[in-house]
MARSENU-733609 format. One record per residue: residue number from 1; residue in one letter; x negated, y, z of N, C-alpha, C in turn. Coordinates in Angstrom, 2 decimals. Atoms other than C-alpha are relative to their C-alpha. Layout:
<atoms>
{atom NUM,'A',{X,Y,Z},{X,Y,Z},{X,Y,Z}}
...
</atoms>
This chain:
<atoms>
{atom 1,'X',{0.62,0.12,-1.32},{-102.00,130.84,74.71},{-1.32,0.79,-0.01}}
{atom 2,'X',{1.05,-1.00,0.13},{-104.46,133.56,75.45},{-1.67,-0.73,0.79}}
{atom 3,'X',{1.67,0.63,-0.25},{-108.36,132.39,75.90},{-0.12,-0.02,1.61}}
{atom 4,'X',{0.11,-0.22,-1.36},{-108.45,133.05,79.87},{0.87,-1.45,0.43}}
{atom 5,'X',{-1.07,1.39,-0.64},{-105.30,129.95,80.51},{-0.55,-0.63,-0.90}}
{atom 6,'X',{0.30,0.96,0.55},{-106.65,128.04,77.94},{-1.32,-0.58,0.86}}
{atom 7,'X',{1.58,-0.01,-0.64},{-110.30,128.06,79.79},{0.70,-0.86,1.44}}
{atom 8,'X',{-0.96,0.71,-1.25},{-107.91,127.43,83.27},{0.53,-0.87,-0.16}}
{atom 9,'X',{-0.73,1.48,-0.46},{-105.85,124.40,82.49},{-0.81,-0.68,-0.96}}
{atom 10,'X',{1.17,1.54,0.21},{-108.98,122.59,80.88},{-0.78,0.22,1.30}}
{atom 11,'X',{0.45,0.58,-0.96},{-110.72,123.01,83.91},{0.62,-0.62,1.18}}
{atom 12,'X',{-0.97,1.12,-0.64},{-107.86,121.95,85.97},{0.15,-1.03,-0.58}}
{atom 13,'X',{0.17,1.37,0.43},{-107.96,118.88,83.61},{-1.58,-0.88,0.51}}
{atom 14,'X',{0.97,0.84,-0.46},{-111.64,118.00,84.23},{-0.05,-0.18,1.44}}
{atom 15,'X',{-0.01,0.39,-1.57},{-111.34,118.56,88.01},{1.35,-1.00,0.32}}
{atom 16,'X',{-0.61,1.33,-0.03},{-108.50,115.86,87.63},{-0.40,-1.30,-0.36}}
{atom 17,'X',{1.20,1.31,0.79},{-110.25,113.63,85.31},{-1.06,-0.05,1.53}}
{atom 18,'X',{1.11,0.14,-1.13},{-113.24,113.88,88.17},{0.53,-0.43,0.89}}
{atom 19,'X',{-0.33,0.73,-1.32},{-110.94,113.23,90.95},{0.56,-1.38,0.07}}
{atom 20,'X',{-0.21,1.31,0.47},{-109.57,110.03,89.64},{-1.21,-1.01,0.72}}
{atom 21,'X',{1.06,0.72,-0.73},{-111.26,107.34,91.96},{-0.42,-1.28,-1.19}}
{atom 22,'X',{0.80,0.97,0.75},{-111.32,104.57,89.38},{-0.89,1.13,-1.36}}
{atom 23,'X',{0.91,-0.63,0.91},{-114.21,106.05,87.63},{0.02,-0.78,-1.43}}
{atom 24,'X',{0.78,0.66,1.22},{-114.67,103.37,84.82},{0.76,-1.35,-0.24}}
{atom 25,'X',{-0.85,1.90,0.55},{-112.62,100.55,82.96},{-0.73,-0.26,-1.47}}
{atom 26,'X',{0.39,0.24,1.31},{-114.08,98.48,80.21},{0.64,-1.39,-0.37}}
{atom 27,'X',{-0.38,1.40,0.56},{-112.53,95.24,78.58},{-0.26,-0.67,-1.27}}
{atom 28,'X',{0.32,0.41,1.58},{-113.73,92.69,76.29},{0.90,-0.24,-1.32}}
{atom 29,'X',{-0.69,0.12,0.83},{-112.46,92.73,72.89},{1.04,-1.26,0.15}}
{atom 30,'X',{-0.37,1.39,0.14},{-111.66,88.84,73.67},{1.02,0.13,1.00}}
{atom 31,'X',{-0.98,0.82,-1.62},{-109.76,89.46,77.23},{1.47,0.18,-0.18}}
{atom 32,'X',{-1.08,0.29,-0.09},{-106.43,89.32,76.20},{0.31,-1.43,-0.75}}
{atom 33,'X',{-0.34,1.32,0.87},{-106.66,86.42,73.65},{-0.42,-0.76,1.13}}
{atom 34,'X',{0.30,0.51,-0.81},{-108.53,85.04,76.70},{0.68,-0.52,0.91}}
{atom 35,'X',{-1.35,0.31,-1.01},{-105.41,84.98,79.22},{0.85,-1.26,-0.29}}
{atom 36,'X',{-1.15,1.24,0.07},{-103.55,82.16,77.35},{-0.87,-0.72,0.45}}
{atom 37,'X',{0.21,1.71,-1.21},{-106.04,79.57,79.05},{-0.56,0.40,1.09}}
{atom 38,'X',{0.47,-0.34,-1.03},{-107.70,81.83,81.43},{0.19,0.66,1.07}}
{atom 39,'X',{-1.27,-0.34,-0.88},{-106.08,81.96,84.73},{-0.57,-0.43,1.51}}
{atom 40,'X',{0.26,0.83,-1.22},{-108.05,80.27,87.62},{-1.54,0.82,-0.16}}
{atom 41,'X',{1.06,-0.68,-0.46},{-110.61,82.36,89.36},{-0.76,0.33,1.38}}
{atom 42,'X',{0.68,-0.52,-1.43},{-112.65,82.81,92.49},{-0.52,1.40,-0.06}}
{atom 43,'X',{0.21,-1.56,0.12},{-113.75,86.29,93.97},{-1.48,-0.61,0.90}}
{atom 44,'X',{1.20,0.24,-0.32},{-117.20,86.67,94.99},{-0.44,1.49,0.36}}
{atom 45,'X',{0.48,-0.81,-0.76},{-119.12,89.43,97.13},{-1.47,0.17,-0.68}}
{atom 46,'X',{1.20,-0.40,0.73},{-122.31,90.77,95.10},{-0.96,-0.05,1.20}}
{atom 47,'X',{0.95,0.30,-0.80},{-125.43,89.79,97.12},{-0.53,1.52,0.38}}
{atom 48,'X',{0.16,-1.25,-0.21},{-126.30,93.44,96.51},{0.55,0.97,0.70}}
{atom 49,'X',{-0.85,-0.98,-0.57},{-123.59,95.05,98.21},{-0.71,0.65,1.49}}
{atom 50,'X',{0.66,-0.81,-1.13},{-124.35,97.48,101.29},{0.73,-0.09,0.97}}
{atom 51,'X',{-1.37,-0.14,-0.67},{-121.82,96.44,103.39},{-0.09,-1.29,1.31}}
{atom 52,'X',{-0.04,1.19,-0.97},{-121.56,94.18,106.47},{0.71,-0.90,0.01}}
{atom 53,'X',{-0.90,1.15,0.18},{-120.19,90.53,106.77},{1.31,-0.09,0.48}}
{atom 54,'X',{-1.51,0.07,-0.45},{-117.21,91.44,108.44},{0.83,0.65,-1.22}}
{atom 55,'X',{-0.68,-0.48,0.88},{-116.52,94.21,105.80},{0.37,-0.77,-1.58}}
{atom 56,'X',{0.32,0.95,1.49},{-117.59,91.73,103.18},{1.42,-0.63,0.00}}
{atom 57,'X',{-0.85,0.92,-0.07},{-114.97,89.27,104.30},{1.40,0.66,-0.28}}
{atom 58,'X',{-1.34,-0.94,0.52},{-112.21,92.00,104.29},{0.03,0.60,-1.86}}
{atom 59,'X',{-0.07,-0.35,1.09},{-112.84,93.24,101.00},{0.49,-1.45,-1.04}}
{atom 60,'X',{-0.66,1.02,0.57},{-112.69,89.09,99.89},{1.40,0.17,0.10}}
{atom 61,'X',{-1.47,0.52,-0.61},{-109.51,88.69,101.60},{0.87,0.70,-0.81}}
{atom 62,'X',{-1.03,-1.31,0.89},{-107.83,92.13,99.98},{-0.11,-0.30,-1.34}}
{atom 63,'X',{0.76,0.08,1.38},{-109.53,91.09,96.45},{0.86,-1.04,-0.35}}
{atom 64,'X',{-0.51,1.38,0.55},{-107.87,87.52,96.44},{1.20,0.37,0.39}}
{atom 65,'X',{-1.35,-0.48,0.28},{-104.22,88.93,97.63},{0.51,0.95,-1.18}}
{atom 66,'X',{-0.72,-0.19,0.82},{-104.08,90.94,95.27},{-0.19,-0.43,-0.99}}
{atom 67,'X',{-0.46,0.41,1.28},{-104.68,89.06,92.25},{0.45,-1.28,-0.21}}
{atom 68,'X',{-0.82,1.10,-0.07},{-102.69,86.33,93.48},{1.20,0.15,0.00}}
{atom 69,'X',{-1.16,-0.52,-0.35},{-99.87,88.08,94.90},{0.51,1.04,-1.07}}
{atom 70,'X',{0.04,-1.27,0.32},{-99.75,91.48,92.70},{-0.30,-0.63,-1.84}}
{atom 71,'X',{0.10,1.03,1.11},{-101.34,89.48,89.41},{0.58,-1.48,0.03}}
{atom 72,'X',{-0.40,1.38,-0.70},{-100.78,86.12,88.47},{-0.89,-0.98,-0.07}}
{atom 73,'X',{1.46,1.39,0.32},{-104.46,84.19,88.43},{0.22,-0.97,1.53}}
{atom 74,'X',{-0.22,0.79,-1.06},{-104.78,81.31,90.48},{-1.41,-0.39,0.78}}
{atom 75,'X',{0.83,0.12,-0.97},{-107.16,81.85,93.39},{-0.47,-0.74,0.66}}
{atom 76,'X',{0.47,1.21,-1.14},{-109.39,79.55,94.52},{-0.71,0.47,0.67}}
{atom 77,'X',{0.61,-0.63,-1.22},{-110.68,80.44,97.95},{-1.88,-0.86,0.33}}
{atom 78,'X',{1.41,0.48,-0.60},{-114.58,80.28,98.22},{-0.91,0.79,0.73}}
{atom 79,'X',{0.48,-0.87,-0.71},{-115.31,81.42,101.15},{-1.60,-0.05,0.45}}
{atom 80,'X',{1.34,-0.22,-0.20},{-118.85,80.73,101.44},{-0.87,0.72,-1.41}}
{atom 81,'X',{0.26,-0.27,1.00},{-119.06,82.63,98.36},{-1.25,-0.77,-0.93}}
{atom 82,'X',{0.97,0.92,0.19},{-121.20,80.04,96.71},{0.08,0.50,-1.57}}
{atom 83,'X',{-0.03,-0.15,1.15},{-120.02,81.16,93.03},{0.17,1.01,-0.40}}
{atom 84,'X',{-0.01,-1.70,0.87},{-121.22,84.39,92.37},{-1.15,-0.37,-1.46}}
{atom 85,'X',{0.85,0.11,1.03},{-122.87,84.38,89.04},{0.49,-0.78,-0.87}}
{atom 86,'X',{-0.73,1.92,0.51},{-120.78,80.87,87.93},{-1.08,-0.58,0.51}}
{atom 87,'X',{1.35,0.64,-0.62},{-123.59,79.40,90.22},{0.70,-1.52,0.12}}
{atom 88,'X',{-0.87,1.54,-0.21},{-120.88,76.74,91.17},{1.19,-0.11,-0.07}}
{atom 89,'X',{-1.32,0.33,0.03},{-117.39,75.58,90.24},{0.74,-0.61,1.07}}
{atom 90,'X',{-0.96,0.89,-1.49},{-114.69,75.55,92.88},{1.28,-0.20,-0.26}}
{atom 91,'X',{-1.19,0.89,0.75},{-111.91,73.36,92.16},{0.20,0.13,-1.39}}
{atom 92,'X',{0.15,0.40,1.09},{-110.48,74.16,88.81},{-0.28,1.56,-0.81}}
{atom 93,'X',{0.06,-1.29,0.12},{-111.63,77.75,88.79},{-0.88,0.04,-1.46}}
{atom 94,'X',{0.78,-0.40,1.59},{-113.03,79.30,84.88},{-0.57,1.21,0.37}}
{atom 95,'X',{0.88,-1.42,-0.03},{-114.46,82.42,86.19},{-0.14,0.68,1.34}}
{atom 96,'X',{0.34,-0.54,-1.44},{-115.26,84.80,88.98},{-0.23,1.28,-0.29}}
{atom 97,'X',{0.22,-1.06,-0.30},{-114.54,87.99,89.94},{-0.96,0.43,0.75}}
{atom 98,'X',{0.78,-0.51,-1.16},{-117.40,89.80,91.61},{-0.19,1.26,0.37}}
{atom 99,'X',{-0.21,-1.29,-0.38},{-117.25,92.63,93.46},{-1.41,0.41,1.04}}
{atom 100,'X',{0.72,-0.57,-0.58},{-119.97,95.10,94.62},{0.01,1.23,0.43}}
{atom 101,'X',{-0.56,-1.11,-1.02},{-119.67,97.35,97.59},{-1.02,0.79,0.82}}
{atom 102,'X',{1.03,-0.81,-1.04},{-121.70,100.18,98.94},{1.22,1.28,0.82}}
{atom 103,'X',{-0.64,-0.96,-0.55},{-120.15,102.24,101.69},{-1.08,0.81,1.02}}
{atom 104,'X',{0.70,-1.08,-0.92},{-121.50,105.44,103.83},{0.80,0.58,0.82}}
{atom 105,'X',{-1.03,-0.85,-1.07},{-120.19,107.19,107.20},{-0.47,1.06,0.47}}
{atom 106,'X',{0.45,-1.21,-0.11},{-120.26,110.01,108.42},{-1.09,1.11,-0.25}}
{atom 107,'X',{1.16,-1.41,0.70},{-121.92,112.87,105.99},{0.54,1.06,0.49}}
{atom 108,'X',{0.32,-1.82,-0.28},{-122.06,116.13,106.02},{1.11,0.81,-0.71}}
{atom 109,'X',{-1.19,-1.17,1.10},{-119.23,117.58,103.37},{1.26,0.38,0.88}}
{atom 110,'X',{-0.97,-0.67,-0.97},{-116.80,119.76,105.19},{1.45,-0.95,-0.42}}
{atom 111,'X',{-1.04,0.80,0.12},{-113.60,117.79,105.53},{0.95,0.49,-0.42}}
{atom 112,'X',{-1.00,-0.05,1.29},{-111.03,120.19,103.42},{-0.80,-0.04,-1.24}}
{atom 113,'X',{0.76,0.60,1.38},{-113.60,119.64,100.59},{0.22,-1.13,-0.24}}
{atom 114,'X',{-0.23,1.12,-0.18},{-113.12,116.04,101.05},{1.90,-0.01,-0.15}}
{atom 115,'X',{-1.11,0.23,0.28},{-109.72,116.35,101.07},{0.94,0.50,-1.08}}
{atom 116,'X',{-0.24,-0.54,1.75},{-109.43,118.17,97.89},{-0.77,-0.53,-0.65}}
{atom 117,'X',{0.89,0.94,1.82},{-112.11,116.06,95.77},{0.03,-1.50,0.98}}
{atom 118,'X',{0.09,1.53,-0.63},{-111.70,112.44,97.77},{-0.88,-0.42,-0.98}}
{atom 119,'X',{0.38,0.69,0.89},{-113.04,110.98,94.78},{-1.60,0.62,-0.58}}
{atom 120,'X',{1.59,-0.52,0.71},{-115.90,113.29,94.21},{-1.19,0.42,0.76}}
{atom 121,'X',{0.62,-0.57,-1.19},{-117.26,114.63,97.53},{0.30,-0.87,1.43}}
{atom 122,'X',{-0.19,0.76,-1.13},{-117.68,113.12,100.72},{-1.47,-0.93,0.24}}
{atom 123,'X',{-0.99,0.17,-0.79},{-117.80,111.41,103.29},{-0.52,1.29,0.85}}
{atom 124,'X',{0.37,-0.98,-0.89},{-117.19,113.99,105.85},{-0.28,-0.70,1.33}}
{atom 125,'X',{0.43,0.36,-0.76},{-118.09,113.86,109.73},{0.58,-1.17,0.45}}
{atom 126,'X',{-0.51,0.53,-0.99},{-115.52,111.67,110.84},{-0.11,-0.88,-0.93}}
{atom 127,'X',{-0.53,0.66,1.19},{-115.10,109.73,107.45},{-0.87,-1.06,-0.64}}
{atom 128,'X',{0.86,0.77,0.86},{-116.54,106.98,104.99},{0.27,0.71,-1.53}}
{atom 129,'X',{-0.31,0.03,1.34},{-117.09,106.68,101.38},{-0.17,-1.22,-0.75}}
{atom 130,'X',{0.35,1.45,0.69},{-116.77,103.72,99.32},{0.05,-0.08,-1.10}}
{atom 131,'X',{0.43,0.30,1.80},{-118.14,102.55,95.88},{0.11,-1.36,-0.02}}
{atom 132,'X',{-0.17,1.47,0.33},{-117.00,99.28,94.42},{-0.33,0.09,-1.52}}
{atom 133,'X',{0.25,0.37,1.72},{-118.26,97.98,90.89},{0.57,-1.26,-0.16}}
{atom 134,'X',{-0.12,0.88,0.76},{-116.63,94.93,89.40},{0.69,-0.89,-0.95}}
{atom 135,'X',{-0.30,0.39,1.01},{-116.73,92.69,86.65},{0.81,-1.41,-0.04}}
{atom 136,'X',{-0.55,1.23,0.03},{-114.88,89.52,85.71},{-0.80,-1.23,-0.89}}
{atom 137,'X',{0.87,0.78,1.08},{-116.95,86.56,83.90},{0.59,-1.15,0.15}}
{atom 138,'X',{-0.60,1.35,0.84},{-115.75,83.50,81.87},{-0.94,-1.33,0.69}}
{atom 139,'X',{1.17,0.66,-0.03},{-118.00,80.99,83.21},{-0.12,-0.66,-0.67}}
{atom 140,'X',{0.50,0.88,1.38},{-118.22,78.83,79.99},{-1.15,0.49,-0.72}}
{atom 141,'X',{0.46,-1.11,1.16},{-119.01,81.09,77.86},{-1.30,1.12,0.30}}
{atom 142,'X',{1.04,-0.98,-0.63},{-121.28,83.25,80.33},{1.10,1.91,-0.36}}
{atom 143,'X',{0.06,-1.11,0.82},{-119.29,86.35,78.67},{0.84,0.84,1.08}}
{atom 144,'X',{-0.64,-1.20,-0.66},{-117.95,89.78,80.66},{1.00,0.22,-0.92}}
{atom 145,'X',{-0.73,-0.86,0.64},{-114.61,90.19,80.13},{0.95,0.89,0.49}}
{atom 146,'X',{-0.52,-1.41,-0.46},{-113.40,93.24,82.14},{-1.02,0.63,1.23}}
{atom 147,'X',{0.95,-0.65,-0.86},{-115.77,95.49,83.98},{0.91,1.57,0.64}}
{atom 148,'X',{-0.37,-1.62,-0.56},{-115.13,98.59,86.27},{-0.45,0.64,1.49}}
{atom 149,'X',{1.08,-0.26,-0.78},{-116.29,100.69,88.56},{1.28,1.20,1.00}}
{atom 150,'X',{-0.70,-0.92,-0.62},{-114.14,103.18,91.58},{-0.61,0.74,1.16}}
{atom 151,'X',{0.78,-0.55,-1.25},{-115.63,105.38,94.22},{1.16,1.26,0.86}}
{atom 152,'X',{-0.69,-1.37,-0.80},{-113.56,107.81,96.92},{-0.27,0.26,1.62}}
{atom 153,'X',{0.29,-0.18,-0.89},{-113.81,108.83,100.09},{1.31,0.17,1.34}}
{atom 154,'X',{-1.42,0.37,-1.08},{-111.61,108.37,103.39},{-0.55,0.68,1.46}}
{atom 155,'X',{0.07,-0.36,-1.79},{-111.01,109.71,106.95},{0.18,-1.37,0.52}}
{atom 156,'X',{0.13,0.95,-0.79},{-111.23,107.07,109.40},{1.32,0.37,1.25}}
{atom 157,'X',{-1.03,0.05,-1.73},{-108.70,106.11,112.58},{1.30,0.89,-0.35}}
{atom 158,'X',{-1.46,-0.48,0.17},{-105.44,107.56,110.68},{0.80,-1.69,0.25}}
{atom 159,'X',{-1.06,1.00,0.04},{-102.35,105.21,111.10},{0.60,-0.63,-0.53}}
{atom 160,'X',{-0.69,0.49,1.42},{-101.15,104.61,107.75},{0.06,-1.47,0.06}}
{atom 161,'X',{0.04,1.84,0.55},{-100.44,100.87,106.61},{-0.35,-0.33,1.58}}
{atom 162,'X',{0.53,0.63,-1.46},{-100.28,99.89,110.57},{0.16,-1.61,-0.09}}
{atom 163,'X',{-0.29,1.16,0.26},{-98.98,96.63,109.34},{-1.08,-0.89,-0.23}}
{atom 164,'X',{0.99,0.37,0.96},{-101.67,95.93,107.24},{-1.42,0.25,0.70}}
{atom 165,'X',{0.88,0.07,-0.93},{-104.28,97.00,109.89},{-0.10,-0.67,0.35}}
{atom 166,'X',{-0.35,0.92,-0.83},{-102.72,95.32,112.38},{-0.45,-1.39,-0.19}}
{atom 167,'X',{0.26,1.54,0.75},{-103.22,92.02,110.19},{-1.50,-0.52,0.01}}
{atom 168,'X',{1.44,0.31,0.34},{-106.69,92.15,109.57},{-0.40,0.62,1.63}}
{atom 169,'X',{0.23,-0.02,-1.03},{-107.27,93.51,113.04},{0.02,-1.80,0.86}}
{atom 170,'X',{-0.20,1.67,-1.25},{-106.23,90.27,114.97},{-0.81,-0.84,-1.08}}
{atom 171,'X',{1.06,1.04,0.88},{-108.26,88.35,111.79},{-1.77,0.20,0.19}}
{atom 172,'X',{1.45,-0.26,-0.05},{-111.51,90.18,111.94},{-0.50,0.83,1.31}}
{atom 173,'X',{0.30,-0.82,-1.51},{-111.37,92.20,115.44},{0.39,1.22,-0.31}}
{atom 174,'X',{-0.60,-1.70,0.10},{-110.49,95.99,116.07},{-0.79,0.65,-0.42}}
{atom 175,'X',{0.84,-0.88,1.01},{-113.40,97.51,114.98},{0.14,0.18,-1.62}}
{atom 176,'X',{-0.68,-0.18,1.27},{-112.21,96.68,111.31},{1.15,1.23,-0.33}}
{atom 177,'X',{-0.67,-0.17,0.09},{-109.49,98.15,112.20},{0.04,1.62,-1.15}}
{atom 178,'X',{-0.33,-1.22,0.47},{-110.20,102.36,110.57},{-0.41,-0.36,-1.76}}
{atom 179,'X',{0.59,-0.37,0.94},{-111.81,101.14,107.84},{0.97,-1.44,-1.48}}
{atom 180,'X',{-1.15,0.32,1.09},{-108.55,98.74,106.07},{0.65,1.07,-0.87}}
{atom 181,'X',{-1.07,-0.68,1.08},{-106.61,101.20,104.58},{-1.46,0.82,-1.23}}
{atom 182,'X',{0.71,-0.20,1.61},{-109.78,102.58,102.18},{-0.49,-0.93,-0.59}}
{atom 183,'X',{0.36,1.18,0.38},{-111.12,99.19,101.49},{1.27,-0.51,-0.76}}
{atom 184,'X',{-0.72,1.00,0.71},{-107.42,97.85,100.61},{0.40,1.17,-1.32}}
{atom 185,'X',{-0.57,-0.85,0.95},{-106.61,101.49,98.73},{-0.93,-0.02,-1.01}}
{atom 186,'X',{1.37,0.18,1.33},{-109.84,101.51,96.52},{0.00,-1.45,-0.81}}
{atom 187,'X',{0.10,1.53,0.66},{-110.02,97.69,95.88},{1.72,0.29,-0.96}}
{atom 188,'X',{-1.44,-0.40,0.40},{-105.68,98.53,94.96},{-0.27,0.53,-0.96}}
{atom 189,'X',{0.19,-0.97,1.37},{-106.62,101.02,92.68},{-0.68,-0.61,-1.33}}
{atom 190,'X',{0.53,0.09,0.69},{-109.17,99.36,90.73},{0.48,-1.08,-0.75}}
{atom 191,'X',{-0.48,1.46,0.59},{-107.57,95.64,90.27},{1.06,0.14,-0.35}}
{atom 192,'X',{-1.20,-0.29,0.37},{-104.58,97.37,89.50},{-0.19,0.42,-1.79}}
{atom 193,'X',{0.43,-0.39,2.04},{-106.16,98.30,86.05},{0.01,-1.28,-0.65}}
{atom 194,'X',{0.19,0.98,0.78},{-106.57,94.51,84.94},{1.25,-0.95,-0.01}}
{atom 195,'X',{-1.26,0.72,0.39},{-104.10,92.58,82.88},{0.36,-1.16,0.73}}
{atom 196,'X',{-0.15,1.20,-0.48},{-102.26,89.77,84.33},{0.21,-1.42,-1.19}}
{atom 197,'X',{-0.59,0.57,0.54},{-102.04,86.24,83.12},{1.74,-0.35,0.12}}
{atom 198,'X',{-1.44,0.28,-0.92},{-98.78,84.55,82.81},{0.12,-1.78,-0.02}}
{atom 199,'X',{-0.16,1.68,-0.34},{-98.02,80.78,84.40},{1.12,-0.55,-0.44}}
{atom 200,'X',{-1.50,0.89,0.23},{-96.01,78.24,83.17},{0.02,-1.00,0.95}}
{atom 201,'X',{-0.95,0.18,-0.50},{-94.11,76.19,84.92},{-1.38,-1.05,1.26}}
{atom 202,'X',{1.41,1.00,-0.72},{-97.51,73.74,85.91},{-0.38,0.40,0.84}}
{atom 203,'X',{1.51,-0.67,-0.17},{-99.56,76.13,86.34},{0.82,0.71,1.21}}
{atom 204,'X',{-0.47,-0.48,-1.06},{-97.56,77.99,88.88},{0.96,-0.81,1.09}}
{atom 205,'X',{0.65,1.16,-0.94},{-97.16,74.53,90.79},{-1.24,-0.18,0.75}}
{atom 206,'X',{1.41,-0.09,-0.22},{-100.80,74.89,90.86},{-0.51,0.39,1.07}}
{atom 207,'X',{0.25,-1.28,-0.70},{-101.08,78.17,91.93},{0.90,-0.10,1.76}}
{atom 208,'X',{-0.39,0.31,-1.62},{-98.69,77.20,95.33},{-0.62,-1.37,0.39}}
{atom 209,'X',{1.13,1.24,-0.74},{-100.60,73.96,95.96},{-0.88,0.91,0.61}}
{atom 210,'X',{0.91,-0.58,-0.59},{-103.77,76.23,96.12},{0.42,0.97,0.91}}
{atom 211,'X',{-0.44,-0.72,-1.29},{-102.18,79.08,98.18},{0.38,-1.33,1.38}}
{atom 212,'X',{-0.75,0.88,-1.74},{-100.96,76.17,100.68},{-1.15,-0.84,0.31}}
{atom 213,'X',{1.71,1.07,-0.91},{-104.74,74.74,101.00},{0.10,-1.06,-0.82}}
{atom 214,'X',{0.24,1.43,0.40},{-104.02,71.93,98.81},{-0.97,-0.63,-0.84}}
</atoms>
């Protein structure tokens, strides 16, 4: 392979590597030995985040389907987010996901730039960009055991996932409506990196009590 293509398909590797929206996975040595008892978790909204209470609430909502539905932890719903930090135990929850969200709209980066680096450039005029960071913590123990971090950028008011709009539309109003599909694709991407537990026979009794409010 002559020095000129060798030079070309490593930088077509780093401008892949770069476009990759989950920027950053880390896991504790402990978090798989961790899974045989640790399985019950609340999601929590970082006080820090940049994001408004409606978006807040959508990002909960998408955060706890999928690692109920998609994983198999057993979600306890605290919606007054009261247990960010392990500040407070809700029902028979051991830890808490928390997630922190900064988003921006309409910048300045020409929109086929944006649509060739999503992940690195942006947002353009019409568009957002969203950065999520987060970690998972044990609350016993105090100890981090999976951290991560994803950032990309989105056009606004396409049609995609109308279903899935639609849903959170009639939940949170229509103005939500452009800004589901990068909120559920970014949050998707990132919680898609962390291992699942697995339930026995109890425990996924449990897990449909709590989905049914009980």
């Amino acid at each position: 392979m002559n020095s000129k293509l060798r030079i070309l398909l490593l930088a077509i590797s780093v401008l892949f590597l770069m476009n990759c929206a989950v920027k950053q996975v880390k896991q504790s040595p402990n978090y798989e030995k961790s899974l045989s008892n640790f399985k019950r978790l609340t999601i929590s909204i970082s006080p820090d985040s940049k994001i408004n209470p409606t978006e807040a609430t959508l990002a909960k909502s998408i955060a706890e389907q999928e690692l109920a539905h998609h994983k198999e932890f057993i979600v306890y719903p605290d919606p007054l987010n009261k247990n960010v930090n392990c500040g407070v135990q809700i029902g028979k929850s051991q830890g808490v996901l928390k997630l922190k969200l900064e988003e921006s709209l309409n910048g300045s980066t020409p929109g086929f730039l944006v649509w060739l680096l999503p992940a690195v450039l942006g947002p353009s005029s019409n568009g957002m960009r969203l950065t999520i960071s987060a970690s998972m913590q044990k609350c016993d123990t105090k100890e981090i055991l999976w951290e991560g971090k994803a950032a990309s950028s989105y056009p606004l008011g396409g049609d995609e996932e109308a279903t899935l709009r639609t849903s959170y539309e009639n939940k949170l109003g229509k103005s939500i409506g452009p800004k589901v599909l990068p909120y559920y694709d970014l949050l998707k991407s990132l919680l898609d990196q962390i291992e699942s537990p697995v339930l026995n026979e109890a425990e996924q009794d449990e897990k449909i009590e709590v989905e049914a409010g009980g």
